[in-house]
C-alpha positions in Angstrom: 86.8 91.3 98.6 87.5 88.0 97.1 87.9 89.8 93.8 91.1 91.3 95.0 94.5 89.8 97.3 91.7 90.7 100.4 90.9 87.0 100.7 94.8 85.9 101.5 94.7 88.4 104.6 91.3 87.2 105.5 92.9 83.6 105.6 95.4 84.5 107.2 93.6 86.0 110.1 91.6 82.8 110.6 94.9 80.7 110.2 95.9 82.9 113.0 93.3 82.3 115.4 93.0 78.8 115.1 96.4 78.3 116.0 96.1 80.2 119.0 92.5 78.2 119.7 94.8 75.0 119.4 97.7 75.9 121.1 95.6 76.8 123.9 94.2 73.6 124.4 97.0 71.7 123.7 99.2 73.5 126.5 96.4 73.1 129.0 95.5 69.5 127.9 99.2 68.8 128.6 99.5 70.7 131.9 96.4 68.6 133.3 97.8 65.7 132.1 101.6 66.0 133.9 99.3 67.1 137.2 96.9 64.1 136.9 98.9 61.5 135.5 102.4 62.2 136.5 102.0 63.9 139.7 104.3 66.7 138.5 103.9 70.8 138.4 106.9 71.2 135.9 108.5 69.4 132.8 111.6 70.2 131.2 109.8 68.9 127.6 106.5 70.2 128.3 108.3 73.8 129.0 109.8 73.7 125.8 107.1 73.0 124.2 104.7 75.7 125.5 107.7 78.2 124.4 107.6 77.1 121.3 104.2 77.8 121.2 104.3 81.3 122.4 106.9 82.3 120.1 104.7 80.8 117.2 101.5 83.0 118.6 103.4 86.1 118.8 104.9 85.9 115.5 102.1 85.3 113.9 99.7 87.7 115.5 103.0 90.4 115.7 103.5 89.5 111.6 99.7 90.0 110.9 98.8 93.2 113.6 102.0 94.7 111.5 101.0 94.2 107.9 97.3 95.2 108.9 97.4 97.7 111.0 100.8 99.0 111.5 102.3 99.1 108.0 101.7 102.0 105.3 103.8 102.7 102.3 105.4 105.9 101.2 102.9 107.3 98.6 105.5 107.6 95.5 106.3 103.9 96.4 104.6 102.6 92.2 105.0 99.3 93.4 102.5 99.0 95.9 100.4 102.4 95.5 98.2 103.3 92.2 98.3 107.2 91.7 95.0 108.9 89.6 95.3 112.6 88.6 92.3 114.7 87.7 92.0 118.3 87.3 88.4 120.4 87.7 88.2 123.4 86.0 86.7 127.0 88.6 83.3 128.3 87.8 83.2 131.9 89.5 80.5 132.3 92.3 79.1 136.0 93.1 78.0 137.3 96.3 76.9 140.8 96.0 79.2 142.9 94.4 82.0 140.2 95.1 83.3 137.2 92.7 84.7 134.3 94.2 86.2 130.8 93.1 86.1 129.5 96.9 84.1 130.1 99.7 85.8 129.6 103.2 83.7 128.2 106.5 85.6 128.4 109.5 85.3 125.9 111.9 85.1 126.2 115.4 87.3 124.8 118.7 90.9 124.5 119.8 91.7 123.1 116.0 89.8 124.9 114.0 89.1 122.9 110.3 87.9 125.4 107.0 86.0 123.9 104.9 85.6 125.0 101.3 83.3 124.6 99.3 84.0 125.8 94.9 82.5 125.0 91.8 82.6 123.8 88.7 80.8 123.3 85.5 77.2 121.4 86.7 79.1 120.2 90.0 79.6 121.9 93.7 82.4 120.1 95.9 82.7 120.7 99.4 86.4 119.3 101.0 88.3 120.2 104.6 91.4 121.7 105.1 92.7 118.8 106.5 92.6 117.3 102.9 92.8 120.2 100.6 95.4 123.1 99.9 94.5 126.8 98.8 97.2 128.1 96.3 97.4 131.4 95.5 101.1 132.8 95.0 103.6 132.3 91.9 104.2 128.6 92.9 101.7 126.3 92.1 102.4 123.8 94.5 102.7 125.4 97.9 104.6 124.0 100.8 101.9 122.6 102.5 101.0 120.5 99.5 104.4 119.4 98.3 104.8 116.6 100.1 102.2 114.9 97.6 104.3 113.8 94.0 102.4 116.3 91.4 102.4 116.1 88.1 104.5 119.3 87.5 104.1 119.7 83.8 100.3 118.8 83.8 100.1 121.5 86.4 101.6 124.1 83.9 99.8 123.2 81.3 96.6 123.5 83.4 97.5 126.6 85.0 97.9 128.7 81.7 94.7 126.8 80.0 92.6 127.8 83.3 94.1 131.2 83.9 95.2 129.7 87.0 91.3 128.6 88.4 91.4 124.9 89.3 91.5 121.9 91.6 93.9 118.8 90.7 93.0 115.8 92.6 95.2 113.1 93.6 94.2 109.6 94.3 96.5 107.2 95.9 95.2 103.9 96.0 96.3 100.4 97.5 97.6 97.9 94.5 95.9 94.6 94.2 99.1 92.3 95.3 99.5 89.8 97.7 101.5 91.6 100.3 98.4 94.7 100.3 96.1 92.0 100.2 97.5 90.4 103.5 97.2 93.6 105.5 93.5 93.5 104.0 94.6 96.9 101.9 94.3 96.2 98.4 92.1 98.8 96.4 91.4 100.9 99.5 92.4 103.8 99.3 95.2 105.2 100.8 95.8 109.2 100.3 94.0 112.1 98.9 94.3 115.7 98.5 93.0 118.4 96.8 95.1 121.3 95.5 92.5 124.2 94.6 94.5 126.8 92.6 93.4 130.4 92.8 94.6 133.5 91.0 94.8 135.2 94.2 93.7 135.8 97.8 90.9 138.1 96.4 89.0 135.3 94.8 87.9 133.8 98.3 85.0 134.5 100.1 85.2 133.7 103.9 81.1 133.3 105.0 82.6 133.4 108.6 85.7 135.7 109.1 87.5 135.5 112.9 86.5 138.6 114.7 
């Protein structure tokens, strides 16, 4: 953490809490002293002074809850997320008489979740629907997947090398500046997705099919 902007959000959070540690005592200090001292339940000055404090707390704990919890960048936005690219090349699978590039588990419930499961060379990989896409028509990129910013030409390229039998992977990662840093985000990660390219609906195997 303190190899990365981590430690400035870290500070930050502790700056945070002290100040609400001190204005705590200070407003109550002050309110026993007008009640003790000067025999009063209200002060003009005093009241001022307490708002003050408030509006410091809440800007600072609204500031910090924001950029911590609350805030996320767009995942094209280069100057705060790092994209990766890789591609994996389909290593066909047999199941009887069958060949398959993917096989399909379906999950169970109100919101059912597939999970597949393909292979490459020396490697098995195992991802849910919820972060992967199936492509199988003329497109490579399918609607449900297009939101993510391919690399459209590496795609082509890929597609024809492969004979269309692949995964690309993006990676999009938090940048180590001071601003990801102060919502304790840099170099987390901050999207992925599979795209696993298939010649066609014929090449996946469904271990589970809905009756």
């Amino acid at each position: 953490m303190w190899a990365s902007w981590n430690w400035l959000g870290v500070a930050c959070w502790t700056l945070a809490v002290i100040i609400l540690v001190f204005a705590v005592q200070n407003i109550r200090k002050r309110r026993l002293k007008m009640l003790v001292t000067e025999h009063r339940r209200f002060s003009g000055k005093n009241f001022a002074l307490d708002l003050v404090w408030i509006i410091v707390l809440v800007a600072s704990f609204g500031f910090m809850t924001y950029a911590t919890f609350l805030h996320s960048d767009n995942i094209d936005n280069r100057h705060a997320i790092e994209l990766k690219y890789s591609y994996r090349t389909l290593v066909m699978q047999t199941k009887g008489d069958q060949g398959y590039l993917v096989r399909v588990h379906n999950g169970a419930g109100h919101n059912p979740i597939q999970t597949y499961t393909y292979w490459t060379e020396g490697s098995r990989y195992q991802i849910s629907s919820q972060t992967a896409t199936i492509s199988t028509g003329k497109k490579i990129v399918p609607a449900e997947a297009a939101a993510y910013p391919w690399q459209t030409k590496a795609l082509d390229r890929v597609d024809k090398n492969t004979r269309q039998s692949f995964v690309a992977v993006i990676r999009a990662t938090y940048k180590n500046t001071p601003f990801n840093g102060l919502g304790l985000h840099a170099g987390r990660a901050a999207s992925y997705h599979e795209l696993i390219r298939l010649p066609s609906d014929l090449f996946v195997y469904i271990d589970n099919p809905t009756k």
